[in-house]
C-alpha positions as YAML, in Angstrom:
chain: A
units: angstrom
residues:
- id: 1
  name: UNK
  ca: [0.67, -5.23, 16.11]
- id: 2
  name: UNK
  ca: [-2.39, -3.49, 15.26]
- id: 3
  name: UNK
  ca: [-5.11, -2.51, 17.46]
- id: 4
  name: UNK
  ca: [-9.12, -4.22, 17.70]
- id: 5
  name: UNK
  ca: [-11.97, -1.70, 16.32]
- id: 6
  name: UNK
  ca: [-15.42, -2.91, 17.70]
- id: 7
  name: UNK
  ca: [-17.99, -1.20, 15.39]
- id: 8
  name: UNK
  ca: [-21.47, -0.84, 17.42]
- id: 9
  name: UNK
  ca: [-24.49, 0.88, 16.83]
- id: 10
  name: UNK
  ca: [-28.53, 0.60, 17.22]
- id: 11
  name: UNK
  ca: [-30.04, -1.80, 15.18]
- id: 12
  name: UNK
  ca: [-30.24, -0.61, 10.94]
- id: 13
  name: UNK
  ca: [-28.08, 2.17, 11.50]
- id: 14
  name: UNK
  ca: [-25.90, 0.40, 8.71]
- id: 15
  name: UNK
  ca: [-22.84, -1.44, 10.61]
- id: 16
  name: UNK
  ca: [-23.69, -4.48, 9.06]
- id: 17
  name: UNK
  ca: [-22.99, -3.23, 5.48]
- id: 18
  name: UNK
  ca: [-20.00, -0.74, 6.50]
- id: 19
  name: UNK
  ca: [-18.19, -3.89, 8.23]
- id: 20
  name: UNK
  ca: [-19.13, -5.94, 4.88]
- id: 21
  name: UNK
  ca: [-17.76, -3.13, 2.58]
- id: 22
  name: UNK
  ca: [-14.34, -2.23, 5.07]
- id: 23
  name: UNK
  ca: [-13.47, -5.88, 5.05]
- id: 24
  name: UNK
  ca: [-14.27, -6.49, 1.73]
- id: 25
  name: UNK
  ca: [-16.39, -9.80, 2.63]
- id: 26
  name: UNK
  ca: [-20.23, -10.84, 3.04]
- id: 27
  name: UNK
  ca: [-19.49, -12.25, 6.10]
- id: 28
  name: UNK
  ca: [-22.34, -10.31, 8.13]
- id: 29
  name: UNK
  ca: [-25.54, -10.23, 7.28]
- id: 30
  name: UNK
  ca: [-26.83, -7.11, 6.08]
- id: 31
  name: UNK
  ca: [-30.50, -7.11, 6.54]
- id: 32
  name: UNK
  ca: [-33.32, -4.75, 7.40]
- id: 33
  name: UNK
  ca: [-34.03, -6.22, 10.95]
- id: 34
  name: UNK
  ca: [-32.86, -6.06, 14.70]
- id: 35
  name: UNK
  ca: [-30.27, -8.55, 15.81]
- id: 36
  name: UNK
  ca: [-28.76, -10.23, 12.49]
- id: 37
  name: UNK
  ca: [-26.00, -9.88, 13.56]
- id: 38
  name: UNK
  ca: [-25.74, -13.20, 16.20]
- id: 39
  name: UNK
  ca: [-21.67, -13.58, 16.72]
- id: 40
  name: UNK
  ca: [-19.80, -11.08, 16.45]
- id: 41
  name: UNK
  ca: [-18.09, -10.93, 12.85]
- id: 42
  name: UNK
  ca: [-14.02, -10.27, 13.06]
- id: 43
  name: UNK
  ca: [-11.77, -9.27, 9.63]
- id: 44
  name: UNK
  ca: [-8.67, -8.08, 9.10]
- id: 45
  name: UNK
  ca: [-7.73, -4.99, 6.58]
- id: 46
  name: UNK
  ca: [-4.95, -3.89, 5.53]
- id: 47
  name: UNK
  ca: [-3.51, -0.35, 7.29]
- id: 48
  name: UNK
  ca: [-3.47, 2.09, 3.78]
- id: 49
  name: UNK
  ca: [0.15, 3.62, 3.76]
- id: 50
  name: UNK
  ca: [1.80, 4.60, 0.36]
- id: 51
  name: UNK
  ca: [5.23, 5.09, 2.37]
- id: 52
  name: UNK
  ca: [5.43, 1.50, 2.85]
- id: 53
  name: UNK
  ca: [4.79, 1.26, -1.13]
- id: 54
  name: UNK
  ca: [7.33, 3.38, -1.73]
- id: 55
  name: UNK
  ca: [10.06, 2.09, 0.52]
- id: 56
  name: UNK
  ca: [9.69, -0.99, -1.01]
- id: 57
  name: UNK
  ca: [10.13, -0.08, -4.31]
- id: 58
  name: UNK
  ca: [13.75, 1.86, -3.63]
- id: 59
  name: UNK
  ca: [14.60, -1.33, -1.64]
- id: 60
  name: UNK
  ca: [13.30, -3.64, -3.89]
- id: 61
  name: UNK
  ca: [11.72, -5.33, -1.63]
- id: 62
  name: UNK
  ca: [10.38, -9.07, -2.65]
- id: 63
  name: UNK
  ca: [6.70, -8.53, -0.31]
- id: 64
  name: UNK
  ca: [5.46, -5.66, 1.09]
- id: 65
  name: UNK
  ca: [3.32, -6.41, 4.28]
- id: 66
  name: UNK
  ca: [1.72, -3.52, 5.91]
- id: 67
  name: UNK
  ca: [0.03, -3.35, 9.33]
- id: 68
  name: UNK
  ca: [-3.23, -4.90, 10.03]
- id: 69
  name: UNK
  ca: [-6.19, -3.37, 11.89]
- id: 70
  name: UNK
  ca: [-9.16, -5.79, 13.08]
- id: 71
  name: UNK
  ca: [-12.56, -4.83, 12.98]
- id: 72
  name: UNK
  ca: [-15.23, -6.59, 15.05]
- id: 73
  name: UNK
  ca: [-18.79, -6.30, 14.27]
- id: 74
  name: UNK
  ca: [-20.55, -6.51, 17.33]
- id: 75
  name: UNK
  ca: [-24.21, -6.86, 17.54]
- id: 76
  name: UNK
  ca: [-27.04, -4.61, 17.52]
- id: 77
  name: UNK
  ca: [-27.61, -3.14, 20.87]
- id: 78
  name: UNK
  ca: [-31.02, -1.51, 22.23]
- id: 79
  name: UNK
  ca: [-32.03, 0.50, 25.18]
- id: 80
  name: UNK
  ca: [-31.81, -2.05, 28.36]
- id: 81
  name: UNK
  ca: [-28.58, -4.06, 27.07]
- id: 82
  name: UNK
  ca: [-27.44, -3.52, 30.70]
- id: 83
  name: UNK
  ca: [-30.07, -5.72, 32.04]
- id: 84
  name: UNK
  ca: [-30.06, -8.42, 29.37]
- id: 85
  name: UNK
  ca: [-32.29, -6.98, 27.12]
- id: 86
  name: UNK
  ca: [-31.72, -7.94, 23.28]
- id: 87
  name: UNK
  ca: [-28.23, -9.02, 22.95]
- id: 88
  name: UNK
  ca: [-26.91, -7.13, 25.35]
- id: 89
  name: UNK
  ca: [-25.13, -9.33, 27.40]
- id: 90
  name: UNK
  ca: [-23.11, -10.99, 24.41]
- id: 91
  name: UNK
  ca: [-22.69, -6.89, 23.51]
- id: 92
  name: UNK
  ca: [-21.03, -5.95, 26.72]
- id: 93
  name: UNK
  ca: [-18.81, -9.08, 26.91]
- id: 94
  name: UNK
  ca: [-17.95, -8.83, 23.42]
- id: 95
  name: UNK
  ca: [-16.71, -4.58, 23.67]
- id: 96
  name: UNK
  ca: [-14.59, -5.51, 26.37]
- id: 97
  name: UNK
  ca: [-12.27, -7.04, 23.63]
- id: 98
  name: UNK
  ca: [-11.56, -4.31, 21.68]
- id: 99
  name: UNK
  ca: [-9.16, -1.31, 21.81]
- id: 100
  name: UNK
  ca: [-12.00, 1.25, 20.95]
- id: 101
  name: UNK
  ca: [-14.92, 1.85, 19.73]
- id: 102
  name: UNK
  ca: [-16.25, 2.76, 16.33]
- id: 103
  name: UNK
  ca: [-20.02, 3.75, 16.95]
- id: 104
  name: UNK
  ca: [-22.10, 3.80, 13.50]
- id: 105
  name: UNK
  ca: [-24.58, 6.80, 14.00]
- id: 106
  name: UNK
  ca: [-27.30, 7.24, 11.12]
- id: 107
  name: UNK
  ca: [-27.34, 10.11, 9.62]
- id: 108
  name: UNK
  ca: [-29.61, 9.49, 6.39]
- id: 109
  name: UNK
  ca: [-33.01, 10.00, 5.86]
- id: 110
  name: UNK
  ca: [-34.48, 6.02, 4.29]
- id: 111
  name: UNK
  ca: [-38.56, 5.52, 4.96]
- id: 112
  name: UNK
  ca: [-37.52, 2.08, 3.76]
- id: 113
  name: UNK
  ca: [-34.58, 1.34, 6.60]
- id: 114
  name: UNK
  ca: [-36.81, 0.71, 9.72]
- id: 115
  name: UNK
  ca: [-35.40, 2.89, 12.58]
- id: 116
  name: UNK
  ca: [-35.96, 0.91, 15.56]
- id: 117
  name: UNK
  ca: [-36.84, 4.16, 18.05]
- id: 118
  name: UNK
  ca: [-38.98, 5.31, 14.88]
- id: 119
  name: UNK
  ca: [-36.73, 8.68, 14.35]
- id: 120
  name: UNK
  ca: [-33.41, 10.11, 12.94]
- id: 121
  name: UNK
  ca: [-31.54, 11.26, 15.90]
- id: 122
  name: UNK
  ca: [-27.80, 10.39, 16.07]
- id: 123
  name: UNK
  ca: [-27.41, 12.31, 19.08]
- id: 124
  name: UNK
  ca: [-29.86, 10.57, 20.93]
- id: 125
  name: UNK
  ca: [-28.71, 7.66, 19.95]
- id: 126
  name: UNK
  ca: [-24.92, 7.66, 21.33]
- id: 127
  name: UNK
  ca: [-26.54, 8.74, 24.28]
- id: 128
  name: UNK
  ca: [-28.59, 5.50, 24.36]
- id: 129
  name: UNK
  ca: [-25.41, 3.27, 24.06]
- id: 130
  name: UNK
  ca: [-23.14, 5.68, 26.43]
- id: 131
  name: UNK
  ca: [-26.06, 5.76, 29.30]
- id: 132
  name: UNK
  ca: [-25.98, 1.33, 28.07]
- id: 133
  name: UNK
  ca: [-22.14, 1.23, 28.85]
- id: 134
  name: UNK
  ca: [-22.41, 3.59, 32.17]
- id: 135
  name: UNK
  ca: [-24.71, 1.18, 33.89]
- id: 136
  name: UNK
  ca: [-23.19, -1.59, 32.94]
- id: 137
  name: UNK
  ca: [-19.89, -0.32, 34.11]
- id: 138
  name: UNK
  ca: [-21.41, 0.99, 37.56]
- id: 139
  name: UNK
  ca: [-23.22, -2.32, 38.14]
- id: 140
  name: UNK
  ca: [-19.40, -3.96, 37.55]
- id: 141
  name: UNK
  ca: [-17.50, -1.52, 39.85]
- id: 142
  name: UNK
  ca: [-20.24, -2.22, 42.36]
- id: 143
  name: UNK
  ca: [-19.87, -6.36, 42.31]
- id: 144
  name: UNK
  ca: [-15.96, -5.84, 42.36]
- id: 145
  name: UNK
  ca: [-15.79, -3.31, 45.46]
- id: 146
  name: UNK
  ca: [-18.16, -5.93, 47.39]
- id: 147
  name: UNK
  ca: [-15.17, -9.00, 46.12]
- id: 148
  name: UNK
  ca: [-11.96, -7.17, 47.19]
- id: 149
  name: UNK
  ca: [-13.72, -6.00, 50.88]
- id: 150
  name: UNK
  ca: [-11.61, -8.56, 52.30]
- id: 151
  name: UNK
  ca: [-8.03, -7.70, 50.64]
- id: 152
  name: UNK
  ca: [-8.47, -3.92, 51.07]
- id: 153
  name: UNK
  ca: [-8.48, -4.92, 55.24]
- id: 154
  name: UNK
  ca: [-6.01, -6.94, 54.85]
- id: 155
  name: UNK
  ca: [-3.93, -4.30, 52.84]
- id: 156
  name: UNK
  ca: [-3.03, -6.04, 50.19]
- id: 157
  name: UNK
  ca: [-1.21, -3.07, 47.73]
- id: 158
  name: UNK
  ca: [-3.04, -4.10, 44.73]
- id: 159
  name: UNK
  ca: [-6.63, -4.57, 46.22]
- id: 160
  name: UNK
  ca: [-5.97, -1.03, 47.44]
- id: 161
  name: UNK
  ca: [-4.78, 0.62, 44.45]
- id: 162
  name: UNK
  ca: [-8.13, -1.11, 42.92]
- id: 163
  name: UNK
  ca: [-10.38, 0.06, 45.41]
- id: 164
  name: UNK
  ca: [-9.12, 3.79, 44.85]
- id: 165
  name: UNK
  ca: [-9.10, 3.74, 41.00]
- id: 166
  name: UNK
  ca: [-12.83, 2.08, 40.98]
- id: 167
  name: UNK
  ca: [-14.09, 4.36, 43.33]
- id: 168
  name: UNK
  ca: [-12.58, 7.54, 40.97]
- id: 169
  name: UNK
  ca: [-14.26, 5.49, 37.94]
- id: 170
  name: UNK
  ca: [-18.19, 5.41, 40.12]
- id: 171
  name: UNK
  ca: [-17.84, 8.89, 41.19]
- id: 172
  name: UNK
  ca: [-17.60, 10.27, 37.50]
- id: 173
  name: UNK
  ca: [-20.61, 7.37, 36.17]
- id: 174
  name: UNK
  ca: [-22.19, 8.83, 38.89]
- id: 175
  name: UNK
  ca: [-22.19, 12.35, 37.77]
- id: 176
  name: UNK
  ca: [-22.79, 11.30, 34.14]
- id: 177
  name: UNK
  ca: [-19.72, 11.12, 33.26]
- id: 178
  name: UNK
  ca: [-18.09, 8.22, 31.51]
- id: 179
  name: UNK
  ca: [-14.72, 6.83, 32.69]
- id: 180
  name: UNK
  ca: [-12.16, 7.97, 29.93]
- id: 181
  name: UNK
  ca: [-12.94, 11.49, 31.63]
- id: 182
  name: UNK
  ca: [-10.76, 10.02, 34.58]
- id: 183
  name: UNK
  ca: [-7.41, 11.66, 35.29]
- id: 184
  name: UNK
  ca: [-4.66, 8.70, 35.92]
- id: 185
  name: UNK
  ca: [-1.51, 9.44, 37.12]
- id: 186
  name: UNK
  ca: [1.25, 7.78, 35.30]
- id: 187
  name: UNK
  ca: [2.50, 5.11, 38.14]
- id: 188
  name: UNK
  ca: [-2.01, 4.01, 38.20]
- id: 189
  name: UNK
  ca: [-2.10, 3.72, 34.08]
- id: 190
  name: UNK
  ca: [-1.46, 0.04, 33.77]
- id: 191
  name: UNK
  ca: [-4.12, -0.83, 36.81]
- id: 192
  name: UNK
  ca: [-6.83, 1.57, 35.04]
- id: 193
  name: UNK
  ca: [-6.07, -0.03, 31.84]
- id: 194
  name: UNK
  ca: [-6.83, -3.45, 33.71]
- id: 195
  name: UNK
  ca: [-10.19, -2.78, 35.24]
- id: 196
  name: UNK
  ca: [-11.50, -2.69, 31.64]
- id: 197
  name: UNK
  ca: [-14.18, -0.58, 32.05]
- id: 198
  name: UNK
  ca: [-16.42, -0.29, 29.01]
- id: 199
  name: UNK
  ca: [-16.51, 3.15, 29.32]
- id: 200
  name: UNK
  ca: [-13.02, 3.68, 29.42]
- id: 201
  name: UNK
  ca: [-12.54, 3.21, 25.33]
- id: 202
  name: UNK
  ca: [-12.47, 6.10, 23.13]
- id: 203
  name: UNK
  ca: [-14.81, 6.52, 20.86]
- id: 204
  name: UNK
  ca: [-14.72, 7.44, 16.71]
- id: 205
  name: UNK
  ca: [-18.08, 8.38, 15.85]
- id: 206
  name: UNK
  ca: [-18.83, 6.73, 12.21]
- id: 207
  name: UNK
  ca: [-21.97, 8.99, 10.37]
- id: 208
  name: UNK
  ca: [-23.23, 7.22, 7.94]
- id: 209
  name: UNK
  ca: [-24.50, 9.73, 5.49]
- id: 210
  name: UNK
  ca: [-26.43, 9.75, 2.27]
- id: 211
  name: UNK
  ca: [-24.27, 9.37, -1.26]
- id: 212
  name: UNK
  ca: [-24.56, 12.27, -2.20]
- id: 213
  name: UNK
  ca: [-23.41, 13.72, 1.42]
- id: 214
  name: UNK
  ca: [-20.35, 11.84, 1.77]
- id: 215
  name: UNK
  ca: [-17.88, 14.67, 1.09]
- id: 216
  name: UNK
  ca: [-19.38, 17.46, 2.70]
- id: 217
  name: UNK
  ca: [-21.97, 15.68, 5.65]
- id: 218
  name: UNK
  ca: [-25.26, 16.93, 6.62]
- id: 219
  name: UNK
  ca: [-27.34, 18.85, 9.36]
- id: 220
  name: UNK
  ca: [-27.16, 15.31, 11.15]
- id: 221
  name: UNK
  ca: [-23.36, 14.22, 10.71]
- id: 222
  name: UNK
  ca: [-22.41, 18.33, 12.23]
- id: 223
  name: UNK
  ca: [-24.26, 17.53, 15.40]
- id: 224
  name: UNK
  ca: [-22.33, 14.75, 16.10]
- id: 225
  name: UNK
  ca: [-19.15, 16.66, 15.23]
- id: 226
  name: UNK
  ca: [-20.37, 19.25, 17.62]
- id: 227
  name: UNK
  ca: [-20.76, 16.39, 20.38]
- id: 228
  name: UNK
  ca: [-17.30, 14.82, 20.21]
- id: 229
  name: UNK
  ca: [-15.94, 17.75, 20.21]
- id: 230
  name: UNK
  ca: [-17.34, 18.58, 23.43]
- id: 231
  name: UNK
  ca: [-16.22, 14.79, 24.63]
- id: 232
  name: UNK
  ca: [-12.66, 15.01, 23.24]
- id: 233
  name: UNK
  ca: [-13.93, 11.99, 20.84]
- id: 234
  name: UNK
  ca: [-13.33, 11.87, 17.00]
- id: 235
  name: UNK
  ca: [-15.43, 11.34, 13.97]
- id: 236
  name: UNK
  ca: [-15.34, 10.75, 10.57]
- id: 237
  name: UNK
  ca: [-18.32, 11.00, 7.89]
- id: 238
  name: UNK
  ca: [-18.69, 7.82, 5.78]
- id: 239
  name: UNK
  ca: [-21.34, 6.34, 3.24]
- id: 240
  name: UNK
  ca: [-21.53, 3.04, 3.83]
- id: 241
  name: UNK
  ca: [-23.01, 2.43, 0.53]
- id: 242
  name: UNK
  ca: [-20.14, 4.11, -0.97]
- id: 243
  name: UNK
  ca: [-17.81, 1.97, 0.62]
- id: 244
  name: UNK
  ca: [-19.63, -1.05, -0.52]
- id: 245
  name: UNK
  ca: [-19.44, -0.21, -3.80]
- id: 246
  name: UNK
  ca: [-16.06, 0.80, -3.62]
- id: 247
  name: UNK
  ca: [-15.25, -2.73, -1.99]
- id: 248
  name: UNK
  ca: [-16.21, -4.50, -5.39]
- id: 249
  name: UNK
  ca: [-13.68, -2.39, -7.33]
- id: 250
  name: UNK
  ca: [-9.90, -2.87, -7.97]
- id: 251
  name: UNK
  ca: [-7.70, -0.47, -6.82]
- id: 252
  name: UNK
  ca: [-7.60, 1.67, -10.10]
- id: 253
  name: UNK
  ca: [-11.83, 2.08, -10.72]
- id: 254
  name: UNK
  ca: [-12.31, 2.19, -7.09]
- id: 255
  name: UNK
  ca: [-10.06, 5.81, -7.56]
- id: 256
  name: UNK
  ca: [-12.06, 6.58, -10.93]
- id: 257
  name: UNK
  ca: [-15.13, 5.91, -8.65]
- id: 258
  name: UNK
  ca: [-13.79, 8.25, -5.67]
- id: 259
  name: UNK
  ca: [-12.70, 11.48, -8.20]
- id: 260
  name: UNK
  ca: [-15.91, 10.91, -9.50]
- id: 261
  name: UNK
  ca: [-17.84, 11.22, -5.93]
- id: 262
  name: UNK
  ca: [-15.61, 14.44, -5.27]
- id: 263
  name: UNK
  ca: [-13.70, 12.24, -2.48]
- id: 264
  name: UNK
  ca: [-10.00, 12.04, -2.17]
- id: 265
  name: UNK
  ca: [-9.93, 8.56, -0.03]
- id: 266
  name: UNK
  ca: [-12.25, 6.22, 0.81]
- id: 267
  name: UNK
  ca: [-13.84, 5.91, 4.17]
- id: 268
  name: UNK
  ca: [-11.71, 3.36, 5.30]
- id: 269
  name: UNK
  ca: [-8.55, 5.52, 4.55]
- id: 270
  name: UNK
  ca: [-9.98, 8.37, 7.06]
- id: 271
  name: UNK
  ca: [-11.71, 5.86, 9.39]
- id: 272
  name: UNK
  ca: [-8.49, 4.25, 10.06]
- id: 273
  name: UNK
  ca: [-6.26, 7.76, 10.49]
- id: 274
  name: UNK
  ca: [-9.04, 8.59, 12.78]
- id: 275
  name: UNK
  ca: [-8.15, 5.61, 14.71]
- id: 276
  name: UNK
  ca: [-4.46, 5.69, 14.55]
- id: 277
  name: UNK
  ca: [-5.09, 9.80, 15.92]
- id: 278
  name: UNK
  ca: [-7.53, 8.37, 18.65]
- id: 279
  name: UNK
  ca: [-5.19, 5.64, 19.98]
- id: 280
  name: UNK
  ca: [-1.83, 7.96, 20.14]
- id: 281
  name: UNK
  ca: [-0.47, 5.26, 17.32]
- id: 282
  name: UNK
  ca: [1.84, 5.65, 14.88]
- id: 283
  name: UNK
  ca: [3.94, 3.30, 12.31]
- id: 284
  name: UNK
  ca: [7.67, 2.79, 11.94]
- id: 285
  name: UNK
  ca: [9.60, 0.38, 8.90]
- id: 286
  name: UNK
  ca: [11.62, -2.32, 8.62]
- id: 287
  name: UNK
  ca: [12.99, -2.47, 5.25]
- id: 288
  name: UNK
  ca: [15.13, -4.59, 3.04]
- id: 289
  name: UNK
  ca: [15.50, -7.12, 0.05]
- id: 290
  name: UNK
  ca: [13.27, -9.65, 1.78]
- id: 291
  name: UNK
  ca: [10.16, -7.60, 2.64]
- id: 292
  name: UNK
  ca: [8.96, -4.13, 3.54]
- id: 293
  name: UNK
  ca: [7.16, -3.99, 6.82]
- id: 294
  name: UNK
  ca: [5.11, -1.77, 8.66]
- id: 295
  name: UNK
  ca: [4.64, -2.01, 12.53]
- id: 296
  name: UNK
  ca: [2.79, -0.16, 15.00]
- id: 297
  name: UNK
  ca: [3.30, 1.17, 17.92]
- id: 298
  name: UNK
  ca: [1.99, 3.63, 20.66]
- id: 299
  name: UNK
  ca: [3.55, 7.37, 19.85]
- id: 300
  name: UNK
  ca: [6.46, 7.76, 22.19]
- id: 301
  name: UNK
  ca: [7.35, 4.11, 22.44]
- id: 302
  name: UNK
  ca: [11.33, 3.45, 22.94]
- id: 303
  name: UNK
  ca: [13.58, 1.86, 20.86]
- id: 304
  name: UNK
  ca: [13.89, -1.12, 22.48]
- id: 305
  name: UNK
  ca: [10.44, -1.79, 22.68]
- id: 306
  name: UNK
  ca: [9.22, -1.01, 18.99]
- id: 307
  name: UNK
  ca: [11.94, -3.96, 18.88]
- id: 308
  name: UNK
  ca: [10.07, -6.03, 21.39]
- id: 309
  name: UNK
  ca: [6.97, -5.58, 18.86]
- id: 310
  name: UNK
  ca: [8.85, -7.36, 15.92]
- id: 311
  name: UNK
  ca: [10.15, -10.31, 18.69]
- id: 312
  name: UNK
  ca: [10.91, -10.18, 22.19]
- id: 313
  name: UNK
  ca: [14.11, -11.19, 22.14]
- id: 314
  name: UNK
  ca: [14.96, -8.20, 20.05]
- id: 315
  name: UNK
  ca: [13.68, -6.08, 23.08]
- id: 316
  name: UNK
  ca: [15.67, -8.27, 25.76]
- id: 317
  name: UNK
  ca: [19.00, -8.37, 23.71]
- id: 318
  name: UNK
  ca: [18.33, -4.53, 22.65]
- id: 319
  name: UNK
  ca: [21.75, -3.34, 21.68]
- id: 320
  name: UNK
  ca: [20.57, 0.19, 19.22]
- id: 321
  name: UNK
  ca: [18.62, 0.93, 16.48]
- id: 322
  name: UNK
  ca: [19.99, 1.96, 13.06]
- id: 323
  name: UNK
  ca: [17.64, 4.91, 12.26]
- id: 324
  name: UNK
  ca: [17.03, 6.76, 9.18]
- id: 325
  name: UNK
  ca: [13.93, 9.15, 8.75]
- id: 326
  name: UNK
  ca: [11.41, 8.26, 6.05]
- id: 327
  name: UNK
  ca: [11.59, 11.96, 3.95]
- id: 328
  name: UNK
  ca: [15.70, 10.88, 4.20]
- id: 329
  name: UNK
  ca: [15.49, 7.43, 3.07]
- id: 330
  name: UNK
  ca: [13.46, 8.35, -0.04]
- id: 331
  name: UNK
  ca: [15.45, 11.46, -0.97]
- id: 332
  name: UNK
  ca: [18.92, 9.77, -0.81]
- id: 333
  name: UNK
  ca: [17.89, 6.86, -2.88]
- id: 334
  name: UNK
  ca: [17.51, 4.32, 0.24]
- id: 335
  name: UNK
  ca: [19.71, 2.86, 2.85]
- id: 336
  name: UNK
  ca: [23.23, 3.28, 1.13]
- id: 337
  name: UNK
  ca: [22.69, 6.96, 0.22]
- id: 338
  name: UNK
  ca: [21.36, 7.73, 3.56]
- id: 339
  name: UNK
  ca: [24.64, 6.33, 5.29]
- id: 340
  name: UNK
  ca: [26.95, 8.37, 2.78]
- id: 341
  name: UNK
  ca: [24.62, 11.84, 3.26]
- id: 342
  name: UNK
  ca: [25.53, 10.71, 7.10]
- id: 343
  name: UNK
  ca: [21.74, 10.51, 7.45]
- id: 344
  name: UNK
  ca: [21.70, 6.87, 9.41]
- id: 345
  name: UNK
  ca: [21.76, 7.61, 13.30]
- id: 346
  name: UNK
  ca: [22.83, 5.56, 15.93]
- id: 347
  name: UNK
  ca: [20.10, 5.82, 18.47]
- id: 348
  name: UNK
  ca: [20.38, 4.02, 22.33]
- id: 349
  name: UNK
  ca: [17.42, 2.72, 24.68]
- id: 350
  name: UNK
  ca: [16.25, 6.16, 25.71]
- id: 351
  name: UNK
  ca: [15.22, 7.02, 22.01]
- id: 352
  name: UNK
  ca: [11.53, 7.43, 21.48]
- id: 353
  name: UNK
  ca: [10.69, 5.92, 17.89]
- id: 354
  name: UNK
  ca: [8.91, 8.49, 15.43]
- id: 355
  name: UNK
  ca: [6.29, 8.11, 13.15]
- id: 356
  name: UNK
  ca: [8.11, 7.13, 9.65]
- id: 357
  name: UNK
  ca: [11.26, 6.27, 11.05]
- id: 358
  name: UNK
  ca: [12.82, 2.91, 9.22]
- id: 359
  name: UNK
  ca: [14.66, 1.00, 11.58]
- id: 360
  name: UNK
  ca: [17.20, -1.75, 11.47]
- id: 361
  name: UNK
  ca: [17.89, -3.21, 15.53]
- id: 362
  name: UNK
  ca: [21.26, -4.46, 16.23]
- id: 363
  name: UNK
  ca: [20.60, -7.13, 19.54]
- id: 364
  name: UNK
  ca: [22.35, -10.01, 21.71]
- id: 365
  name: UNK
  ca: [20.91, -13.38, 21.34]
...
């Protein structure tokens, strides 16, 4: 398991290139016009964790496989996607899909990148793209209310649960507020999480900065810091040039090329620990001759299932985990000297994985 990044934007505010450069393929087409993007364009990366690397080479492990994030590049929305206008329909369907949202703000002054509202204003333009995603979630809530009349009489549990949750989701849109502000409680988390509401996904503002800008940001890339601060969002400041340069490098010139630039990772390092932070996710190990492995999870998830995420069967015949901590495993040499140092634990069904921990589950078949 991974989790779906949807990167949006306005039209030429660089998406295009970033998803090109992140996935390391020429699969969308860059180019200095509205709408070319058509479908949206889905790759795969590799998560970026050195633990994994390193676990592997104590364990000697014959393939390493680390987790995979999937980035969708949706296409280029403008003010009106909520009637139609553009793409905007294919937009709307197609952000539904995704487990958040990476918007692409420009932050870079180009008089040869057309801007399609004819100014620099990231600011102004998540608002165009939230207020986009509010209507189109209050003209949803409005269509389902009117098709689950007749269950709500009836008092049918779920219909009524629905009704409630919907009608907390309208009354923030309707003070300007999207619905991720929503307080659920626990036992109405899995029916929220089902209405799907576009504005229920957190956001990671992308700024897409300037070369030269891409270690410290600009004027442009604080305001939007400012902003999802004030939302509770995240952001990250990325040249999207950068990172297409960066994509045509092996691993050693691409880190000649970053000490050079003054950076310490590349953008899709921090771009996906901004998403792992935004999503509550974090990783856990399975290690051993045959492969190193790296899964994730949702912080807090149980033993058995962090199992269930490797095979459900392993969550079914859940029996306990075999746990040793990552800093333990690589400072007693690996598996062996963590059982001598009496480092390997024992943990039951009520344990809640942490980040790092290697795992090996012992389960009924």
């Amino acid at each position: 398991m991974g989790f779906r990044m949807g990167i949006v934007g306005l039209p030429n505010v660089g998406k295009s290139t970033l998803f090109n450069a992140l996935t390391k393929t020429a699969a969308a087409q860059a180019a200095n016009f509205p709408f070319c993007t058509i479908e949206p364009n889905v790759g795969e990366v590799a998560v970026p964790d050195r633990r994994l690397d390193q676990l592997a080479e104590i364990a000697k492990s014959r393939a390493v496989i680390p987790a995979r994030l999937t980035f969708v590049d949706i296409a280029g929305l403008v003010k009106g996607a909520s009637k139609g206008e553009g793409l905007g329909n294919q937009f709307l369907a197609n952000i539904r899909e995704v487990d958040a949202i990476a918007h692409v703000l420009r932050c870079f002054e180009d008089e040869d990148v057309t801007h399609v509202d004819g100014r620099v204003d990231p600011v102004a333009d998540a608002e165009t793209i939230e207020t986009e995603l509010m209507i189109a979630d209050m003209e949803s809530i409005e269509k389902r209310l009117q098709n689950i009349v007749r269950k709500v009489r009836g008092g049918d549990k779920e219909a009524v649960q629905q009704e409630r949750l919907l009608k907390l989701a309208m009354e923030a849109l309707e003070n300007g507020q999207p619905a991720r502000t929503v307080e659920v409680s626990d036992d109405d988390r899995k029916a929220w999480r089902m209405l799907q509401l576009l504005t229920q996904k957190p956001v990671l503002y992308v700024c897409n900065v300037d070369e030269a800008e891409a270690g410290t940001g600009n004027a442009q890339s604080e305001r939007v810091a400012a902003m999802a601060a004030d939302q509770g969002n995240a952001h990250v400041v990325i040249s999207a040039k950068i990172e297409e340069e960066i994509s045509q490098l092996d691993a050693e010139e691409a880190e000649m090329f970053l000490s050079e630039m003054g950076l310490e990772e590349a953008g899709l390092d921090r771009l996906i620990k901004a998403g792992y932070g935004l999503l509550h996710l974090e990783t856990y190990f399975t290690v051993g001759p045959k492969e190193a492995r790296a899964w994730t999870i949702p912080v807090g998830t149980l033993a058995p299932q962090a199992a269930g995420v490797i095979h459900g069967d392993f969550e079914k015949g859940f029996i306990r985990a075999e746990t040793i901590s990552y800093d333990d495993y690589i400072a007693l040499g690996g598996e062996q000297g963590a059982k001598d140092a009496g480092k390997m634990r024992a943990e039951g069904k009520a344990y809640r994985v942490r980040d790092g921990d290697v795992l090996h589950f012992l389960f009924n078949t």
